[in-house]
N, C-alpha and C positions, 0 to 999 in steps of 0.2 A: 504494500500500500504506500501510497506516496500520501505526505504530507502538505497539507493547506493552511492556510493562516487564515484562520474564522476573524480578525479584525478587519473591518475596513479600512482601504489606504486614504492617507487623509490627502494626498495631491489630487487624486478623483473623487473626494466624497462634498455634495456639496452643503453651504452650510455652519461648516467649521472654521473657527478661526487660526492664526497659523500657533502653530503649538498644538492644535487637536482640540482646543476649549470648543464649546457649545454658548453663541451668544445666546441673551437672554430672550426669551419667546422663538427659540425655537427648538426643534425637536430631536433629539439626538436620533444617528443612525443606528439600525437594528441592528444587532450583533448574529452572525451566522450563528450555526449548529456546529457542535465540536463531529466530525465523524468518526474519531477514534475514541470517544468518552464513553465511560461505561463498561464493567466489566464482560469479560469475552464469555460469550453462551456456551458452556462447554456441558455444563450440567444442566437439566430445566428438569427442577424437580414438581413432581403434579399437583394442583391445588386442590383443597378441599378438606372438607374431613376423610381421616380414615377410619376405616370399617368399625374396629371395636369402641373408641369414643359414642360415636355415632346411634350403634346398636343398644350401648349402657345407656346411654340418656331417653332412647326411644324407650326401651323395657323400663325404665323410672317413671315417664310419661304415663307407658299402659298402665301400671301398678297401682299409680295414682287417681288414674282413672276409675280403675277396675275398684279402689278402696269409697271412691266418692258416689259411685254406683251401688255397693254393697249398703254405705252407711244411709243412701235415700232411698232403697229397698228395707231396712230395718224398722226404720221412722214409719212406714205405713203401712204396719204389723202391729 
């Protein structure tokens, strides 16, 4: 990969005062995208929950369920 300089050159950029200052009321130039920033993708691990988390919290859910059901079946006995 060949390298780039994400700065604007200040003899083409218009705008700027010499020294690269920004007068006042106006808008500085956008700065490019670095394309070599950012670590290199060698690993892309998968997102999400995994399985057994997952599975415990849902059986918690049913249980709780299954207890709030039992105790409004008791009450109208």
């Amino acid at each position: 990969m060949s390298y780039t300089n994400p700065d604007p050159e200040p003899e083409r950029t218009t705008g700027l005062e010499p020294g690269g200052g920004v007068p006042p009321g106006e808008t500085p130039p956008a700065e490019s995208s670095l394309p070599e920033a950012g670590p290199r993708e060698v690993h892309n691990p998968t997102k999400g929950w995994a399985k057994a988390p997952l599975t415990l919290i849902l059986l918690l859910v049913v249980l709780v369920a299954a207890g709030f059901l039992a105790y409004a079946i008791a009450l109208m006995l």
